[in-house]
FIRO-420224 format. One line per 10 residues: number of its first residue (from 1); their letters; for each residue x, y negated, z of C-alpha. Coordinates in steps of 0.1 Angstrom, whole numbers. Each point is the difference from the previous one (the first is absolute). Layout:
<recs>
NUM	A	X,Y,Z ~ ...
</recs>
This chain:
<recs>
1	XXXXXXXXXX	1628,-1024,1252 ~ -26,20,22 ~ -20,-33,3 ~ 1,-7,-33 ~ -10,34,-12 ~ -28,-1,25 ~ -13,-38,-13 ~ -2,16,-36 ~ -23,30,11 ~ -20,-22,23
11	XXXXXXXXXX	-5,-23,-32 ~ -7,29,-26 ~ -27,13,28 ~ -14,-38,1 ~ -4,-2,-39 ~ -17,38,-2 ~ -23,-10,26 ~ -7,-30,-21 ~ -10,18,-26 ~ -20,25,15
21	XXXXXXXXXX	-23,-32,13 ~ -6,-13,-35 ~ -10,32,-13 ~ -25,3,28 ~ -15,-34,-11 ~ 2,10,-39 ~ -34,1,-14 ~ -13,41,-7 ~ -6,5,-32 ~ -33,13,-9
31	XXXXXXXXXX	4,34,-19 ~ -36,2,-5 ~ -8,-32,-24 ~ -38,-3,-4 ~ -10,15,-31 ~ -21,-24,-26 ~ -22,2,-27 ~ -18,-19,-28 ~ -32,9,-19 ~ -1,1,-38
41	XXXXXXXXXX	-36,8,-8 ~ -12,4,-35 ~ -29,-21,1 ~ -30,10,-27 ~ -23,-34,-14 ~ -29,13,-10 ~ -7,8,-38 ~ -22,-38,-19 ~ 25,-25,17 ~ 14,-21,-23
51	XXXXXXXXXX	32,-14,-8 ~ 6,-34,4 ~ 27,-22,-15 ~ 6,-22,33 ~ 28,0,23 ~ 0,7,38 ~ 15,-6,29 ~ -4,21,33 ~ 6,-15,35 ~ 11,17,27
61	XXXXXXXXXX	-27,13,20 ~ -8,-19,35 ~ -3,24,30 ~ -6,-2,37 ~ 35,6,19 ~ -7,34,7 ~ -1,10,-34 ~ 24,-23,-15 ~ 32,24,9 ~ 21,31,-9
71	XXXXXXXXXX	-17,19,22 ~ -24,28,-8 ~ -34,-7,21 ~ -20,18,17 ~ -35,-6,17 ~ -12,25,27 ~ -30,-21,6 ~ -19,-32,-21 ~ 13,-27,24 ~ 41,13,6
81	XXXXXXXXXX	26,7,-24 ~ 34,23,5 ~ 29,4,-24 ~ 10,35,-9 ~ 34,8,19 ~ 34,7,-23 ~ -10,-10,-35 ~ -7,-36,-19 ~ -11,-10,-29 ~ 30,-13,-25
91	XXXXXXXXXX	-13,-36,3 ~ -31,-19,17 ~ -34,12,-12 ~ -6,-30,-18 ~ 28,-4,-19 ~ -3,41,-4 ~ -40,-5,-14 ~ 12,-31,-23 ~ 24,20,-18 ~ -28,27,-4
101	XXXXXXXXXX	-24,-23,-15 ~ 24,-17,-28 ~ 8,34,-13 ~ -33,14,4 ~ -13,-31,-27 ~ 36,8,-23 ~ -12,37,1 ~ -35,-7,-13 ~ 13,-14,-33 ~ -32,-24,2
111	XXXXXXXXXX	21,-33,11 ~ 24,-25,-17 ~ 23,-9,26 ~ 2,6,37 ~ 23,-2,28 ~ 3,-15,38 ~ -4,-33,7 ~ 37,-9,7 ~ 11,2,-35 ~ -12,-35,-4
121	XXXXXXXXXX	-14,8,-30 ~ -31,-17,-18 ~ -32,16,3 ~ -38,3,-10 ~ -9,12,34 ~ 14,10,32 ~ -15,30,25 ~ 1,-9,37 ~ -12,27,21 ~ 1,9,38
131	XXXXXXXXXX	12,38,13 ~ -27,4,27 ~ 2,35,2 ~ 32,23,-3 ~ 2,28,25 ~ -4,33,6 ~ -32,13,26 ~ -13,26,25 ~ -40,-3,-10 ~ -6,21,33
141	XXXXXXXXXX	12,-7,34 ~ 25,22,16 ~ 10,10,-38 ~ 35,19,3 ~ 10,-13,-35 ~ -12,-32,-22 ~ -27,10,-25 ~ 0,-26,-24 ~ 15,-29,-16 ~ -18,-32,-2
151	XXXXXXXXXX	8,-27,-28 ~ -19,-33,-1 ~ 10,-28,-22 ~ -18,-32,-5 ~ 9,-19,-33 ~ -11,-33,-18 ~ 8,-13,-37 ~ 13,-34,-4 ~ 2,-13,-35 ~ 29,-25,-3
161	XXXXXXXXXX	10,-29,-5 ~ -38,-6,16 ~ 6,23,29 ~ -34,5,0 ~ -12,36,14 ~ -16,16,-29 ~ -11,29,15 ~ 3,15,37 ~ -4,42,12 ~ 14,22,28
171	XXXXXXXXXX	15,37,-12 ~ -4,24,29 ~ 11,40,-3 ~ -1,26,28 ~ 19,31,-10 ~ -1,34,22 ~ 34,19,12 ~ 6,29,-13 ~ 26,15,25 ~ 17,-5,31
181	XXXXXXXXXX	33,-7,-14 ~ 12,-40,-2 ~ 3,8,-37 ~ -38,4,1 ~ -4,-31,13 ~ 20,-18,-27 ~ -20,17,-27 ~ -36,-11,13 ~ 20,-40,3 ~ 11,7,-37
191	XXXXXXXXXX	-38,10,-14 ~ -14,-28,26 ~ 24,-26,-21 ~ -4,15,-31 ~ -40,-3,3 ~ 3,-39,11 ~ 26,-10,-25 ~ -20,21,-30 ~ -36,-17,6 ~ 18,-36,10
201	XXXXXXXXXX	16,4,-34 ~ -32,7,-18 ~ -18,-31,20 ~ 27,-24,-8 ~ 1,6,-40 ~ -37,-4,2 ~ -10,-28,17 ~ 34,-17,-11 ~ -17,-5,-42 ~ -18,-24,15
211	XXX	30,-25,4 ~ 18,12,-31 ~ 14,-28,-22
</recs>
């Protein structure tokens, strides 16, 4: 009975220990999630641009890998780029700026029909465009916070079914920081958007008469 008795403790030890192992290998939750954020700029088109009864369709932007991802970037210098620690963007930059444009052209009133590209649907024209620049900037060197955002976006009109370019322009907006909280940051992003989005807006309706059915 004593060896019996003994065997079950020896076995209840055993299985604790066991457990105690796989909660040392149990991944740690992370209590502090990275917090994101999205921009939602209220782009202004300039008063004389007309409205147009054509549809569009807006492609994704292309952007070099260190732009095309969640994370919030940061250049120190002109030739490196960082990423701002803890926080994210809600989705890629490109998919982020796409979503900006289509409602920035819904929220001038001046446009038939617009949407992205992967609604399949039929169109008059499609914008392609390229996010060269999307990050925020020390202009001096040794700078203990960033200073400025900087937005550069390079855009062409293609009339369809011709795909031929119709008309071809880069937007470009620097915008000052008005703080040293993250918050500050943001806002300068939003403006720098807002600013691209509002004049590639007023661009696009212009030039785009000339292919109008």
């Amino acid at each position: 009975m004593m060896g019996q008795a003994w065997m079950t403790r020896r076995w209840a030890w055993l299985a604790g220990a066991a457990v105690l192992v796989l909660g040392a290998c149990a991944p740690i939750i992370n209590p502090t999630a990275p917090k994101l954020y999205t921009l939602t700029p209220r782009a202004v088109v300039e008063p004389g641009v007309p409205s147009v009864s054509w549809q569009l369709l807006v492609e994704t932007p292309t952007a070099a890998a260190g732009v095309d991802t969640p994370r919030i970037a940061l250049a120190r210098t002109p030739t490196t780029l960082d990423y701002f620690a803890d926080v994210s963007w809600a989705d890629r930059a490109p998919n982020m700026v796409q979503g900006v444009i289509v409602q920035s052209f819904e929220d001038s009133g001046r446009i038939l029909s617009v949407g992205r590209d992967t609604m399949g649907l039929r169109s008059d024209f499609l914008l392609k465009s390229e996010l060269r620049d999307f990050q925020a900037e020390y202009s001096a060197p040794g700078a203990a916070v960033p200073d400025r955002v900087h937005v550069r976006l390079s855009a062409k009109l293609v009339a369809m079914p011709r795909r031929t370019i119709e008309a071809g322009e880069t937007f470009d907006a620097v915008v000052p920081v008005r703080g040293r909280d993250f918050t500050d940051v943001i806002a300068a992003y939003n403006e720098a958007l807002g600013r691209v989005s509002g004049a590639l807006v007023g661009w696009a309706l212009r030039n785009g008469r000339v292919g109008t059915p």
